[in-house]
FIZANU-789199 format. One record per residue (C-alpha): residue in three letters; residue number from 1; x, y, z. Coordinates in Angstrom, 2 decimals, always signed. Each point is the difference from the previous one (the first is absolute). Example, Ala and Ser with C-alpha at 12.3 -4.5 7.8 and 13.67 -1.06 7.14 Angstrom:
[site 'Ala', 1, [+12.30, -4.50, +7.80]],
[site 'Ser', 2, [+1.37, +3.44, -0.66]],
This chain:
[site 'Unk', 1, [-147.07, +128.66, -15.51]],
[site 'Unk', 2, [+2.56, -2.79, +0.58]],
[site 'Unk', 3, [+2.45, -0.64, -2.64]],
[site 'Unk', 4, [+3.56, -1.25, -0.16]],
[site 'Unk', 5, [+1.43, +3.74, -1.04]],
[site 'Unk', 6, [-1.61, +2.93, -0.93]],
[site 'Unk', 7, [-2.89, -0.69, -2.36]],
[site 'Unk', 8, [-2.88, +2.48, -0.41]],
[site 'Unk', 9, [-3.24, -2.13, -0.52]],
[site 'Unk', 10, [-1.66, +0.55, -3.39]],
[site 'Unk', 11, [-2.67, +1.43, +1.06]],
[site 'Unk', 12, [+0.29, +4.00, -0.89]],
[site 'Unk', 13, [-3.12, +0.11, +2.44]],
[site 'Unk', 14, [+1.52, -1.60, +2.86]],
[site 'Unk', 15, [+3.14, +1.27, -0.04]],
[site 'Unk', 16, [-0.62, +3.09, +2.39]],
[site 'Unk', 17, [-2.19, -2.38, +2.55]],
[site 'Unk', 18, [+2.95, -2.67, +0.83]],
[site 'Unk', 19, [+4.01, -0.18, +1.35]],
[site 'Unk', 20, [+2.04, -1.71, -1.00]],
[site 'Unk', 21, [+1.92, -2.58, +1.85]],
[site 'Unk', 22, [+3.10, -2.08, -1.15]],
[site 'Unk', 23, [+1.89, -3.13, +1.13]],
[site 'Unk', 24, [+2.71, +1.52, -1.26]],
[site 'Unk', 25, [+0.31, +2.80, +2.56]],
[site 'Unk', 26, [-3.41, +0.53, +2.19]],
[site 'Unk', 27, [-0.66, -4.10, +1.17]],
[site 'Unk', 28, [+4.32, -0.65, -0.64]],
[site 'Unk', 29, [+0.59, +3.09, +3.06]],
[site 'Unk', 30, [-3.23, -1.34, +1.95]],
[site 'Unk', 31, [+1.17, -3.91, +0.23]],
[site 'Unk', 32, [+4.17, +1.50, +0.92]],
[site 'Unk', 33, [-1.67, +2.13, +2.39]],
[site 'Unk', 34, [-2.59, -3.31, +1.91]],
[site 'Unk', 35, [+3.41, -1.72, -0.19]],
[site 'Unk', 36, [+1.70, +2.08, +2.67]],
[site 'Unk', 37, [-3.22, -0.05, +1.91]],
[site 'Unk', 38, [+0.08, -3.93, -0.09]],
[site 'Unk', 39, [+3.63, -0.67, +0.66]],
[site 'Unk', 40, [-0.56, -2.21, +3.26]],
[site 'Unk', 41, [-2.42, -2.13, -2.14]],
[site 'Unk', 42, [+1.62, -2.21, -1.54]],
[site 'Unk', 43, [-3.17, -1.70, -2.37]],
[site 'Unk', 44, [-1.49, +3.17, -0.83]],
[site 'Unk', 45, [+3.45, +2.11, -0.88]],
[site 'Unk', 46, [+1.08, -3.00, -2.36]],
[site 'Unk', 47, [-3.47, +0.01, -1.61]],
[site 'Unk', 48, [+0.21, +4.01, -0.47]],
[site 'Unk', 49, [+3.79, -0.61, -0.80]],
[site 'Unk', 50, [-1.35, -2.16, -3.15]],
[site 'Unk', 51, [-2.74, +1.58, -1.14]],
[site 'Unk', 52, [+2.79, +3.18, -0.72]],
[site 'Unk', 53, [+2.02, -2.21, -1.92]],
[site 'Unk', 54, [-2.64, -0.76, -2.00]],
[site 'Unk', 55, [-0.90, +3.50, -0.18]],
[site 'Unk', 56, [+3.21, +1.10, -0.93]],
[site 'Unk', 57, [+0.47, -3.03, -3.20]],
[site 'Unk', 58, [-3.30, +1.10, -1.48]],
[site 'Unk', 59, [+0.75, +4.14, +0.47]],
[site 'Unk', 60, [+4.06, -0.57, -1.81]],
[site 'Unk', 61, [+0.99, +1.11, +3.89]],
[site 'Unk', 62, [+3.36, -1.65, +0.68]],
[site 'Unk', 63, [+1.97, -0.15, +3.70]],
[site 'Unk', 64, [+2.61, +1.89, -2.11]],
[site 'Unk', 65, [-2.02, +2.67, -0.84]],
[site 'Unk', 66, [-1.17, +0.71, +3.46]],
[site 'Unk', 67, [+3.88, -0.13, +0.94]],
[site 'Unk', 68, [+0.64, +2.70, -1.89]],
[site 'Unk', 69, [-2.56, +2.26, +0.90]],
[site 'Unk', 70, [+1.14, -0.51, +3.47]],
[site 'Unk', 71, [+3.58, +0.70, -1.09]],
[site 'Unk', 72, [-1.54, +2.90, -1.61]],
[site 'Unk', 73, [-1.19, +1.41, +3.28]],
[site 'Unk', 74, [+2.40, -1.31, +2.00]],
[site 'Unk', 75, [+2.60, +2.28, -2.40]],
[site 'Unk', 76, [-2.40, +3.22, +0.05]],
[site 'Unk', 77, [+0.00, +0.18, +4.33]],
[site 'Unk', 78, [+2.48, +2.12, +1.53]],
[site 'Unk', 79, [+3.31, +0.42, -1.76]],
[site 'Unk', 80, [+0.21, -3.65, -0.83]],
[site 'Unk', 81, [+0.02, +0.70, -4.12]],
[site 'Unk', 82, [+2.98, +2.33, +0.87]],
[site 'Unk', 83, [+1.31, -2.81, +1.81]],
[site 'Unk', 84, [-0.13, -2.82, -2.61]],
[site 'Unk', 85, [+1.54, +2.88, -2.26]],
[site 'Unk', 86, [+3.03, +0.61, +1.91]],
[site 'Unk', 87, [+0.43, -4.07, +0.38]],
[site 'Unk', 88, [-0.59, -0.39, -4.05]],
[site 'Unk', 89, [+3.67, -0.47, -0.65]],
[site 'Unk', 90, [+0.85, -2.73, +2.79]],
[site 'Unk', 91, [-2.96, -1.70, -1.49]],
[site 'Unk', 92, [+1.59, +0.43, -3.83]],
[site 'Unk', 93, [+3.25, -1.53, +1.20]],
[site 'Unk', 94, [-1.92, -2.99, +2.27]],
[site 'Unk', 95, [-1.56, -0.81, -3.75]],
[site 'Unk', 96, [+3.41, +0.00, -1.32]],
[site 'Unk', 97, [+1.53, -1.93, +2.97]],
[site 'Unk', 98, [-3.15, -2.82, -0.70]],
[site 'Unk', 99, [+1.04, -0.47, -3.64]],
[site 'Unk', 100, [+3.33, -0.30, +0.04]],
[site 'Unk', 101, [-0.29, -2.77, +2.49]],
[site 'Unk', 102, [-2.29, -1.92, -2.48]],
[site 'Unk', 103, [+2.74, +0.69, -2.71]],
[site 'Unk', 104, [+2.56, -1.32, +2.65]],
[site 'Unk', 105, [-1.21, -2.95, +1.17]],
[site 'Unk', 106, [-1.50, -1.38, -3.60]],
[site 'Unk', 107, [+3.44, +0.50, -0.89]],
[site 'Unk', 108, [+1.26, -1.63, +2.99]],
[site 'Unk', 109, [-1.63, -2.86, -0.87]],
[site 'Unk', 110, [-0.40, -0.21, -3.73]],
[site 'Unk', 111, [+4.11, +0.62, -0.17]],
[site 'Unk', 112, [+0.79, -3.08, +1.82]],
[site 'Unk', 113, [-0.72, -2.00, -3.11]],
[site 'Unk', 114, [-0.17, +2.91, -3.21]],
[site 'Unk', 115, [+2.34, +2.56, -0.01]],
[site 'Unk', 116, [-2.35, +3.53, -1.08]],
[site 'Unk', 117, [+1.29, +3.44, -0.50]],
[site 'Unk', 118, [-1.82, +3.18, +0.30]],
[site 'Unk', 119, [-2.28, +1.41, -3.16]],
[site 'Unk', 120, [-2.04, +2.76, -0.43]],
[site 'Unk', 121, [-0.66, +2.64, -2.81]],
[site 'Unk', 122, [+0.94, +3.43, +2.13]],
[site 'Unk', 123, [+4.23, +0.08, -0.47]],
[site 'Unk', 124, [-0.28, -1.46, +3.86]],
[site 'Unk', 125, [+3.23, -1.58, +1.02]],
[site 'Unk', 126, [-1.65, -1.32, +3.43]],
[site 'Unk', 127, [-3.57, -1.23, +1.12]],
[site 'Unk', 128, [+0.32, +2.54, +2.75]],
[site 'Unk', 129, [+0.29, +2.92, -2.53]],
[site 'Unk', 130, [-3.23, -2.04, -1.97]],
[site 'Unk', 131, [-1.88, -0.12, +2.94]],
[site 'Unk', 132, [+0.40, +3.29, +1.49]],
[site 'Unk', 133, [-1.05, +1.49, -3.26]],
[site 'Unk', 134, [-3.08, -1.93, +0.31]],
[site 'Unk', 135, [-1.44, +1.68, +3.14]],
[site 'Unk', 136, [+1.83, +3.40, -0.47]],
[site 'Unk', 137, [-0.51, +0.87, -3.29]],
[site 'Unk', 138, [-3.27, +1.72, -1.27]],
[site 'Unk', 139, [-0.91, -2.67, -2.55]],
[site 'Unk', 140, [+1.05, -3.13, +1.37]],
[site 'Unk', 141, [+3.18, -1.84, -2.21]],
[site 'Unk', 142, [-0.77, -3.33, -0.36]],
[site 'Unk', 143, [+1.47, -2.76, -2.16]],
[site 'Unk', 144, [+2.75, -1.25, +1.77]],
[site 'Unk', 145, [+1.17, -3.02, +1.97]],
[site 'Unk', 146, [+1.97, -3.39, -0.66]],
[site 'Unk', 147, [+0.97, -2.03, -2.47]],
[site 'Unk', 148, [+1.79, -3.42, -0.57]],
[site 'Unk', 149, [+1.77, -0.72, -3.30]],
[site 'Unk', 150, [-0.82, -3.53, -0.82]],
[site 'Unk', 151, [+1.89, +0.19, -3.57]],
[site 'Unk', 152, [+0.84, +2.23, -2.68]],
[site 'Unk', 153, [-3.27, +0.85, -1.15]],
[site 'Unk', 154, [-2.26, -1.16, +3.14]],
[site 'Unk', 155, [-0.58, +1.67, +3.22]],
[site 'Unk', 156, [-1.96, -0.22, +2.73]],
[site 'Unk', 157, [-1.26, +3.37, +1.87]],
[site 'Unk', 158, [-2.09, +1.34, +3.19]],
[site 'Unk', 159, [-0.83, +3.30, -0.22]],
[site 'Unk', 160, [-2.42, +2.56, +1.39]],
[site 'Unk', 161, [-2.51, +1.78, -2.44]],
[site 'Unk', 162, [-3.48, +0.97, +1.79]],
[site 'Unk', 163, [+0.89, -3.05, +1.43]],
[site 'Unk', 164, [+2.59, -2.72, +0.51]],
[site 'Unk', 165, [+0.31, -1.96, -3.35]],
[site 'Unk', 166, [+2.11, -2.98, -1.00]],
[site 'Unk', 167, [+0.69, -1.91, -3.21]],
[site 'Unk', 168, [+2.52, -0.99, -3.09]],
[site 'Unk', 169, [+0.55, +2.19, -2.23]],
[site 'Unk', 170, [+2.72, -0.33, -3.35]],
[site 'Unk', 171, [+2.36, +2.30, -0.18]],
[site 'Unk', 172, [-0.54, +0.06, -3.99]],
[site 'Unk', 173, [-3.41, -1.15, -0.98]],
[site 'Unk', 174, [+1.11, -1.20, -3.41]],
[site 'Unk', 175, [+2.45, -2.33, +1.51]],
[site 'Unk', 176, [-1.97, -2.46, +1.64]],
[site 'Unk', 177, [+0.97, -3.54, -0.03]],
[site 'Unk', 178, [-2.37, -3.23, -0.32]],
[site 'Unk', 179, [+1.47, -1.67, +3.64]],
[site 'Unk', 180, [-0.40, +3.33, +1.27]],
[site 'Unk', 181, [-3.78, +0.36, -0.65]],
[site 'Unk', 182, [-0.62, -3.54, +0.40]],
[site 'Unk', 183, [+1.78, +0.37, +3.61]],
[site 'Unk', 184, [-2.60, +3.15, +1.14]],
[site 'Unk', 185, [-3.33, -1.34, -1.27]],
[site 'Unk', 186, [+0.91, -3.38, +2.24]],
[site 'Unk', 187, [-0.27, +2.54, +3.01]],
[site 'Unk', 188, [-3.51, -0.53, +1.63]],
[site 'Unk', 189, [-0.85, +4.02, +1.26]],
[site 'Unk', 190, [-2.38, +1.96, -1.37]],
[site 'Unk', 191, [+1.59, +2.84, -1.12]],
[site 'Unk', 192, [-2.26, +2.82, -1.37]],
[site 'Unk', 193, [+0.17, +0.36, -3.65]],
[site 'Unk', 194, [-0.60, +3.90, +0.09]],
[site 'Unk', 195, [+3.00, +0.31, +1.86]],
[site 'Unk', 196, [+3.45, +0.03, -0.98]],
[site 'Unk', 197, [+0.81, -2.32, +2.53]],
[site 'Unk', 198, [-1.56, -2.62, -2.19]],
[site 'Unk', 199, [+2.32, -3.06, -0.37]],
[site 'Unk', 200, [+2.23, +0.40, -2.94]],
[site 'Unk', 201, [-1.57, +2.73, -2.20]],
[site 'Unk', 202, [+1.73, +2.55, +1.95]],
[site 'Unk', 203, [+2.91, +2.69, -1.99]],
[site 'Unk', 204, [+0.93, +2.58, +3.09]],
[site 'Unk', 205, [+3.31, +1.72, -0.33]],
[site 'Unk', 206, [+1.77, +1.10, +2.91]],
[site 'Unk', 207, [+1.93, +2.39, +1.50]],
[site 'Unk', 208, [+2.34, -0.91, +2.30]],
């Protein structure tokens, strides 16, 4: 019996009289394996080539998936888990290295017209201390970034959360002025309303 997964036909009398075959694993394995056979020809490999995709939409099976299942065995041969292991913390501080040069150039660009300072809610002095805490710390310390000071009451910010946010927020939400409101709801971008980053209904207080 032929069926995209694993389904057992109906049948309570059939059941012991048929096997079951699935695109997702029995035909999905047959087609990679006709594709190695078929390599030198060209019309038939991209027609088998296809007819996985196709395969793989309709049975949920992504190329991501199948990457990490090769990853997975790839890590479980010889001592190359113990490898990756002993690598972990060059890895940790490559992650770090890749941030801060996001932080750095934004900045490096942003800055030539706004002047920002560094915010965040963690007693931080630096983004360096913000960041490393990020990667090194068991549950990740988020809430920090930059933020430009465009009057008493109204700032600007970018920070990181689960991801990288950005919006006005007042410093006190009870003093709000008319221009001020007027000002924000003339800027066209669609900020999410379930998020504080929505334009002008913001109160965040800050640590600096």
């Amino acid at each position: 019996m032929l069926t995209l997964f694993e389904e057992e036909p109906n049948e309570k009398s059939i059941k012991d009289r048929v096997i079951n075959i699935t695109y997702s694993e029995h035909i999905r394995n047959w087609i990679e394996s006709c594709i190695k056979e078929v390599a030198t020809i060209p019309t038939l490999r991209e027609t088998l080539v296809q007819y996985l995709n196709l395969i793989n939409r309709l049975t949920h099976q992504s190329h991501y998936k199948g990457f990490i299942l090769e990853v997975k065995d790839f890590l479980l041969k010889d001592n190359n888990l113990k490898t990756i292991l002993e690598i972990e913390d060059s890895i940790i501080e490559a992650k770090i290295e890749v941030q801060l040069t996001f932080w750095r150039e934004l900045m490096s660009n942003i800055e030539k017209h706004y002047k920002f300072e560094f915010s965040n809610y963690n007693s931080d002095k630096t983004i360096e201390k913000s960041v490393n805490k990020y990667y090194k710390k068991q549950k990740n310390k988020k809430d920090y970034g930059y933020e430009y000071k465009v009057n008493d009451n109204l700032y600007f910010y970018i920070e990181l959360q689960n991801n990288i946010y950005y919006g006005f927020y007042f410093l006190d939400d009870q003093n709000k002025k008319d221009f001020q409101l007027e000002k924000l709801d003339k800027i066209k971008i669609d900020f999410p309303r379930s998020h504080p980053s929505s334009v002008g209904t913001h109160t965040r207080a800050t640590t600096k």
